[in-house]
C-alpha positions in Angstrom: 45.6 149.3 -52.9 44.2 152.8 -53.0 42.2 154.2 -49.9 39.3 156.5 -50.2 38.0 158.6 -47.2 34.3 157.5 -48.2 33.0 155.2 -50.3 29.4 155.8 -51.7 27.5 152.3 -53.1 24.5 153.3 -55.4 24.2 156.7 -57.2 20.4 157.3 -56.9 19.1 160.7 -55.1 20.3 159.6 -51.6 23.7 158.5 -53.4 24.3 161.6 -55.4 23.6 163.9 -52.7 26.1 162.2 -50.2 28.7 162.0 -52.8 28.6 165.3 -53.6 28.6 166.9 -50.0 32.0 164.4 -49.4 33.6 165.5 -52.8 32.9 169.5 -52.2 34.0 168.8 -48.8 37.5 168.0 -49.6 37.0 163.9 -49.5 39.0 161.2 -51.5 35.6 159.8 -52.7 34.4 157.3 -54.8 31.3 155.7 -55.5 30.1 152.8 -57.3 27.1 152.2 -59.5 26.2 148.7 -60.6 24.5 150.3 -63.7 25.9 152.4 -66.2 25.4 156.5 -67.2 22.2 156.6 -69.7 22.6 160.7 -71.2 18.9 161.4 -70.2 17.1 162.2 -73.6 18.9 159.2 -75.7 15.8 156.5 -74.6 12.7 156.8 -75.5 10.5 156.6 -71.8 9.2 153.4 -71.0 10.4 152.0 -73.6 11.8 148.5 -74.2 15.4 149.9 -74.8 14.9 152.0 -71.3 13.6 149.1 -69.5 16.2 146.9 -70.7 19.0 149.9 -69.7 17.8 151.5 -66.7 15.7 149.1 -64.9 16.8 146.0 -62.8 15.8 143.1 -64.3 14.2 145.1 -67.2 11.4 146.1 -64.8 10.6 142.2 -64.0 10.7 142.6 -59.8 7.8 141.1 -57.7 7.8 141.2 -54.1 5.9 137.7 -53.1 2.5 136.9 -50.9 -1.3 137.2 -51.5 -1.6 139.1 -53.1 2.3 139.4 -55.1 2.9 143.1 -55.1 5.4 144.2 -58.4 7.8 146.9 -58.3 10.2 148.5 -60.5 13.9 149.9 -59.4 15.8 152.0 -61.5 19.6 150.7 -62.1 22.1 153.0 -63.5 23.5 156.5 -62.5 21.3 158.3 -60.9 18.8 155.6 -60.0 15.2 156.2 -60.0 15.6 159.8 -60.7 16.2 158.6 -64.4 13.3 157.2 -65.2 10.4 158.5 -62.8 8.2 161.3 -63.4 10.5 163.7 -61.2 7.0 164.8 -59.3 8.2 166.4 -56.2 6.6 166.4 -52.7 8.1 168.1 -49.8 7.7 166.2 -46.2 5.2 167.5 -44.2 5.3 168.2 -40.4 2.9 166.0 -39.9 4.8 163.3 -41.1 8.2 164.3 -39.8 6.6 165.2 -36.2 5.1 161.6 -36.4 8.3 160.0 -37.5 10.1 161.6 -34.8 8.0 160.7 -32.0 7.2 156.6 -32.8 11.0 155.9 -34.2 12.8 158.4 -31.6 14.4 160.3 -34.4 16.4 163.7 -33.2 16.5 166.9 -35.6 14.2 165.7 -37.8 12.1 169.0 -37.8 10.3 170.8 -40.5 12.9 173.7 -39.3 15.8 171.2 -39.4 14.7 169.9 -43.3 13.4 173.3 -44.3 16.5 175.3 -45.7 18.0 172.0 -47.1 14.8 171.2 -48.8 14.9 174.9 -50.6 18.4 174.4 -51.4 17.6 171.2 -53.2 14.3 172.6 -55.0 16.3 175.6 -56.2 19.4 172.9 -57.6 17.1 170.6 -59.5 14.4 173.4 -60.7 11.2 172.1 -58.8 8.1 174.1 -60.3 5.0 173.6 -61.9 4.1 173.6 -65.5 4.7 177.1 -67.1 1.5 176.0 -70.2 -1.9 174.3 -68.9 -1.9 171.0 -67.8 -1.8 167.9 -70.0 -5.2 166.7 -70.8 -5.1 163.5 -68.7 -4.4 165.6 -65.6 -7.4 168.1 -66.3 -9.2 164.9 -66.0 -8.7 164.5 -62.8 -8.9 168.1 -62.0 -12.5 168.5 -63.6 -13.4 165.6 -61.6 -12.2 166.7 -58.2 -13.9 170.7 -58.8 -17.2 169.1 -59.2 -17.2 166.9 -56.8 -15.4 169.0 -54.3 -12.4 167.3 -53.5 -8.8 168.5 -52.7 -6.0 168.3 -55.6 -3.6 170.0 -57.0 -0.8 170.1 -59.6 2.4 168.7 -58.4 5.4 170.5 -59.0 8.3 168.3 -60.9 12.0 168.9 -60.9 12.7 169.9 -64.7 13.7 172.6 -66.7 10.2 173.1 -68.9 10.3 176.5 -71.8 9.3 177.7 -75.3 11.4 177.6 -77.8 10.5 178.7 -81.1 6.6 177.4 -80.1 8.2 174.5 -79.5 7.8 173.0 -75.8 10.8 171.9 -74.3 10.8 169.9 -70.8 14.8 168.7 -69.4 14.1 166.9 -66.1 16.4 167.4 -63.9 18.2 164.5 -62.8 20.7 163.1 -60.4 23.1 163.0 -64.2 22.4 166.4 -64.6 21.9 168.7 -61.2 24.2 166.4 -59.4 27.0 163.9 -60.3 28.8 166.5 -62.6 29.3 168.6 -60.0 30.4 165.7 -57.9 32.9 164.7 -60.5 34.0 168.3 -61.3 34.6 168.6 -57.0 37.0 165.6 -57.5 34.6 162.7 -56.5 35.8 158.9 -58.7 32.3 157.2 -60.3 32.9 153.4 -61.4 29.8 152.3 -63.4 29.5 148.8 -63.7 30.4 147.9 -60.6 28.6 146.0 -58.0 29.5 145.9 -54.8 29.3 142.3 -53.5 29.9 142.5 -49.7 31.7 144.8 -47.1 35.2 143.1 -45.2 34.7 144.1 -41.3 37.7 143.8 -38.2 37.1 144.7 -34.6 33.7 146.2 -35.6 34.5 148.2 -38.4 34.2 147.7 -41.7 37.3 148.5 -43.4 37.0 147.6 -47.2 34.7 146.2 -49.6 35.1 143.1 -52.3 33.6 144.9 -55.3 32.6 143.0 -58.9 32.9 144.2 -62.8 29.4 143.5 -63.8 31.1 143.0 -67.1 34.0 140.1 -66.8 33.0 139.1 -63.4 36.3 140.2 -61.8 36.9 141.0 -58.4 38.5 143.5 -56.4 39.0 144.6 -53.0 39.4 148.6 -52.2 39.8 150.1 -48.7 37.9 153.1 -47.1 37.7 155.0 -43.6 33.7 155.4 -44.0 31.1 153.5 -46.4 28.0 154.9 -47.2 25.3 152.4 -48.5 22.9 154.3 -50.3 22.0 150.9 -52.5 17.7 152.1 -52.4 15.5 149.5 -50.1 15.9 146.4 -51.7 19.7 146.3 -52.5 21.0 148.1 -49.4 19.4 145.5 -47.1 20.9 142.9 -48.8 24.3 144.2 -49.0 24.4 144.6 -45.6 23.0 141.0 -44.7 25.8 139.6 -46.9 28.3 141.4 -45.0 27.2 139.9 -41.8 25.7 143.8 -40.5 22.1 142.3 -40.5 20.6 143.5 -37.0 17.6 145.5 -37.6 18.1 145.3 -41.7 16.1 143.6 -44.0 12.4 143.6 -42.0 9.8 146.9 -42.0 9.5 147.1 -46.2 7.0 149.5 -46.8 5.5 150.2 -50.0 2.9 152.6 -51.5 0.4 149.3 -53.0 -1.4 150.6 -56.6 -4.6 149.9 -58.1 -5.2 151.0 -61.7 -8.0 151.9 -64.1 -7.8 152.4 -67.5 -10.7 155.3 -68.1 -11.9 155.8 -71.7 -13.6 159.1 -73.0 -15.1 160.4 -75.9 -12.4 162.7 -76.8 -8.6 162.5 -76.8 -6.7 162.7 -73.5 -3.5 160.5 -74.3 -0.6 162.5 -75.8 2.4 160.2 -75.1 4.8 162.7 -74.6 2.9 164.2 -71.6 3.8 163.5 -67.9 0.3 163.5 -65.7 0.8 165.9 -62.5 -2.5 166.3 -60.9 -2.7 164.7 -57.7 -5.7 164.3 -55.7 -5.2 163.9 -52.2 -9.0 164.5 -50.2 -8.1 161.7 -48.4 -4.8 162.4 -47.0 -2.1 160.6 -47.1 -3.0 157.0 -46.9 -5.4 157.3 -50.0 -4.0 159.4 -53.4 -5.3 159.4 -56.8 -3.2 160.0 -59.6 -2.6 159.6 -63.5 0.1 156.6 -64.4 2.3 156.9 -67.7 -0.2 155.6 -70.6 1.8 154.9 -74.0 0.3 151.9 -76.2 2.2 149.5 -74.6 1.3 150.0 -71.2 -1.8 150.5 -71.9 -2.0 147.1 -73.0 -0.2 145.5 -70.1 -3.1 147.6 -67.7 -6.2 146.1 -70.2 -4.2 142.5 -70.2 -5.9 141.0 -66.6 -9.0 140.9 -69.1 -7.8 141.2 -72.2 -10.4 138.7 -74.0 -12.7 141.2 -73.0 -11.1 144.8 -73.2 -8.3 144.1 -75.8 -10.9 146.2 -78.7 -10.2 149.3 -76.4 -6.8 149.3 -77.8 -8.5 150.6 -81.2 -9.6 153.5 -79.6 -6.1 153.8 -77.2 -5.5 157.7 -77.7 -8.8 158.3 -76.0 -7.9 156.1 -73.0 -5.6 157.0 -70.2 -4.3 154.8 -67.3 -5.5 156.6 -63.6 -4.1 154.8 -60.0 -5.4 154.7 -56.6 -2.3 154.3 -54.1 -2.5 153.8 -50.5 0.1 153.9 -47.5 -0.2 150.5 -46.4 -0.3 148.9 -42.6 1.3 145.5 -43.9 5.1 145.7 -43.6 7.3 143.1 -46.2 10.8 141.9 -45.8 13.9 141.7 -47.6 16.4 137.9 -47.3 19.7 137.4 -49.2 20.0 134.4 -50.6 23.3 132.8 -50.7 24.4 131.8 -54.1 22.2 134.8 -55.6 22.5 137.9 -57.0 19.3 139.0 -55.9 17.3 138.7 -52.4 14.5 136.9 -51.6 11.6 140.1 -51.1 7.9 139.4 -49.5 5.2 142.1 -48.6 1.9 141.0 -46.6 -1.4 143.1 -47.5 -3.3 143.3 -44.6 -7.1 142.9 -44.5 -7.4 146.6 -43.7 -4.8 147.4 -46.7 -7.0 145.5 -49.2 -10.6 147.3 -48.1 -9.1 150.4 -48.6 -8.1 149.5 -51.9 -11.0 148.4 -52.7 -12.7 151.6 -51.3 -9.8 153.3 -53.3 -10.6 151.7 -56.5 -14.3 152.5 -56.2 -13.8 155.6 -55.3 -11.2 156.2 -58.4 -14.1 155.1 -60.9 -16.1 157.6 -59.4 -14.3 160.7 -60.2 -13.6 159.4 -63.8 -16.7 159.1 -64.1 -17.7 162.3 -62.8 -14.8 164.1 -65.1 -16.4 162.4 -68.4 -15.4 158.9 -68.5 -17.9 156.9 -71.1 -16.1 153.4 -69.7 -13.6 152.0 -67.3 -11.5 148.9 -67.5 -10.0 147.9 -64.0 -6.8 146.1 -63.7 -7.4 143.3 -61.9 -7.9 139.4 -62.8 -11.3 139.2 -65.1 -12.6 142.6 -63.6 -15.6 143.8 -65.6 -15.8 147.0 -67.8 -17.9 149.5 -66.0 -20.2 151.6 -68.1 -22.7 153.0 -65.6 -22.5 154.4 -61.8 -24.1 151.2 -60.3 -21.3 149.2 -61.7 -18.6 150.9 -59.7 -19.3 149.4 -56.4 -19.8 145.6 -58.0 -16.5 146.2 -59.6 -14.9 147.1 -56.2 -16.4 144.1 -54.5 -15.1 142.0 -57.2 -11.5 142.5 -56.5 -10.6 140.0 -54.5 -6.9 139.3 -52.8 -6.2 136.8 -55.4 -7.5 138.6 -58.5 -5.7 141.7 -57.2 -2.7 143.1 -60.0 -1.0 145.7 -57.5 2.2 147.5 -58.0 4.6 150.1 -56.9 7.6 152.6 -57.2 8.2 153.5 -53.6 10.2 151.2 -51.6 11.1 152.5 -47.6 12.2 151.3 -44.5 14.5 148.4 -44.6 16.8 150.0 -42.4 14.8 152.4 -40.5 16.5 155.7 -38.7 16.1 156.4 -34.9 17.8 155.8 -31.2 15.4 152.8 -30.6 18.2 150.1 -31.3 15.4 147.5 -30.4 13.9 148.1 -34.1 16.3 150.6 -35.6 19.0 149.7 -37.8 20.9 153.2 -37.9 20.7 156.1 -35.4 18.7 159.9 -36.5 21.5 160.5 -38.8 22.0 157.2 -40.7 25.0 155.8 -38.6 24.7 151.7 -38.5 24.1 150.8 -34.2 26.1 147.8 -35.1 29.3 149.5 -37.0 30.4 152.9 -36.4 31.6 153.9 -40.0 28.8 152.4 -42.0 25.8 154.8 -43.1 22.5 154.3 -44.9 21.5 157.5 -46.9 19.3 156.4 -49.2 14.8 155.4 -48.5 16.1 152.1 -46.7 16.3 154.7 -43.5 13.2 156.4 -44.1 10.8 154.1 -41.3 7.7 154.0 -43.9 6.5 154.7 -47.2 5.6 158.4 -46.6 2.1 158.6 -48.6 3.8 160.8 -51.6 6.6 160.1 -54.1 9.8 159.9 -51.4 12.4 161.2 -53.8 12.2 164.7 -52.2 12.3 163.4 -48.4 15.2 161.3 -49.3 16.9 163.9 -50.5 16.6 166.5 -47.8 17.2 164.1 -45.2 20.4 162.8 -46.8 21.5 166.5 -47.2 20.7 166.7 -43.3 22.8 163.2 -42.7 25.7 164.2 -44.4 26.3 167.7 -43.1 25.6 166.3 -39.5 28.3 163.5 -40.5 30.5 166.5 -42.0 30.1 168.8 -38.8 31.6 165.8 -36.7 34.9 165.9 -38.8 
């Protein structure tokens, strides 16, 4: 049986990072997707082929309660990097400094993340647009300048030029800044491969029972350190199965999502754009966004009342799908279920959670309008079409918890990072408490949903986990 120094479980940005660190480092490395290698360009985004090929479950995931809160995970190399928008936020001090002190993380620093964080923005090409922004993001723009609220374009991680007048955007994903370096520095990628559960002795774990996706086969390969970097759903769960479950599987936290579909009098849909205006007036626990808006899923946003709103679909290249996202104070939890491939997940909206979206969602309506909006169709369960300012705040009201349709694409803290062991799961640099060569380096450390698209935090602090675990060698 072969043994690797490391093995790395998922290939998504906290995978690809810690994978490539190990391989450039001189490590026998290999890591394990359960998902295969989509070349990015080959699927059409957001469509049914992509769903079908880089989704789990084809984009069919619901995390239960009142109300049931959906969420996507990307499944194939590189994760969620492949099929997201690749908007890129850099953590704030705020944030980290408040991290630090409630989870009693060391080195976690704005100084400590700072040169990592260039070094990654400078690999994956993080920049704004070099041409004026797509029409559904000067939406929100115009609507923010007249009413006076903070936004700004959000920079993405692509590769965005002019060629021969023609406009050219390769984002820059985990398949393309990262794992072919890893490969080329020597690091083994199985695609395909799930990883059903982890074999410990004397506290250790020492190998893993692995699965071809394909025939079902199983095999068994050895290792001197594991890294789980499986995203927030799937690392839990491996780690439950493999009897490591102190401290794993509780504190989900999301980023819940309200959506409007917004109508105007001119086009504003160009299904080839990516929207990147964000407004953020309200900080963190309140952002305002525009949500990818080809037919199809404008359909599925005008389907809670489609009797009523399905003749906006005539008219769909002058509609556009806008969210309100919120950090949320209700936490959700992760189970493994014996006998199934998947885990049991739950999330809990709190009272407060659902006010502010509520507030959220009124307040949304009221800088499309403002921007130009001649109509607005909410997505929730028979919400009424809103033609007029006084309709906006019977709307609102009118989204109760059980007519609520919320979603997300940002799933933290299943196995949050810090030297509390009474509620942490691994220590300020991703070490299990309960195994000493078992790491999380993925968003299951990260101790909450951090109010902006995580990809770039998960990165940086991965980047600062696997050095530390490096410098200890």
């Amino acid at each position: 049986m072969t043994r690797y120094d490391a093995l790395v479980i998922g290939t998504g940005p906290g995978g690809a990072v810690t994978a490539r660190a190990l391989a450039e480092a001189g490590a026998r490395v290999l890591a394990v997707e359960e998902g295969h290698w989509t070349e990015p360009g080959t699927v059409a985004p957001f469509s049914m082929d992509q769903m079908r090929r880089q989704y789990r479950n084809a984009g069919l995931t619901v995390a239960f309660g009142r109300p049931s809160v959906a969420y996507t995970e990307g499944m194939g190399v590189g994760g969620g990097s492949e099929v997201n928008s690749g908007l890129y936020h850099r953590p704030s001090r705020t944030l980290l400094d408040g991290w630090s002190r409630h989870w009693s993380i060391d080195g976690l620093t704005t100084g400590d993340l700072r040169p990592l964080s260039e070094a990654i923005e400078d690999e994956i090409g993080v920049r704004t647009l070099p041409w004026p922004m797509p029409a559904s993001s000067q939406v929100l723009a115009r609507g923010a300048e007249a009413l006076g609220w903070r936004g700004f374009e959000v920079p993405r991680w692509a590769d965005c030029r002019e060629v021969d007048g023609q406009r050219i955007v390769e984002k820059q994903t985990m398949s393309v800044a990262y794992w072919p370096k890893a490969i080329a520095a020597g690091a083994e990628l199985r695609e395909g491969t799930r990883a059903v559960r982890l074999q410990l002795a004397r506290g250790r774990a020492r190998a893993a029972i692995l699965e071809d996706v394909g025939t079902g086969a199983l095999s068994r390969v050895a290792f001197d350190d594991v890294f789980v970097c499986a995203g927030a759903i799937h690392t839990p769960a491996l780690l439950q199965r493999s009897g490591l479950g102190r401290n794993v599987g509780g504190n989900l936290s999301v980023h819940p999502t309200v959506k409007v579909t917004a109508e105007f009098d001119h086009v504003v849909n160009d299904p080839s754009d990516v929207p990147v205006y964000q407004v953020k007036e309200f900080g963190s626990r309140l952002s305002f966004g525009g949500s990818a808006s080809r037919p199809a899923l404008l359909a599925l946003a005008l389907s809670e009342n489609w009797h009523e709103f399905r003749e906006a679909m005539n008219r769909w290249p002058n509609l556009f799908v806008y969210y309100a996202a919120i950090q949320s104070a209700g936490r959700g939890r992760v189970r493994a279920v014996p006998g199934f491939r998947d885990p049991l997940v739950t999330y809990r909206i709190t009272g407060d959670d659902h006010r502010l979206l509520q507030n959220g969602l009124a307040r949304l309506m009221h800088l499309l309008r403002t921007a130009g909006a001649t109509a607005l169709y909410p997505s929730f369960r028979n919400a009424p079409k809103v033609t007029a300012p006084a309709g906006i705040a019977r709307a609102a009201a009118a989204m109760s918890p059980s007519k609520s349709s919320l979603m997300t694409v940002h799933l933290c803290g299943t196995a949050p990072m810090g030297e509390d062991r009474r509620k942490c799961a691994v220590d300020s640099f991703g070490r299990l408490h309960t195994a000493p060569n078992v790491f999380v380096n993925d968003a299951s450390m990260l101790p909450e949903a951090p109010g902006i698209n995580p990809q770039g935090t998960v990165m940086a602090v991965a980047a600062r986990n696997v050095a530390h675990y490096l410098s200890t060698r």
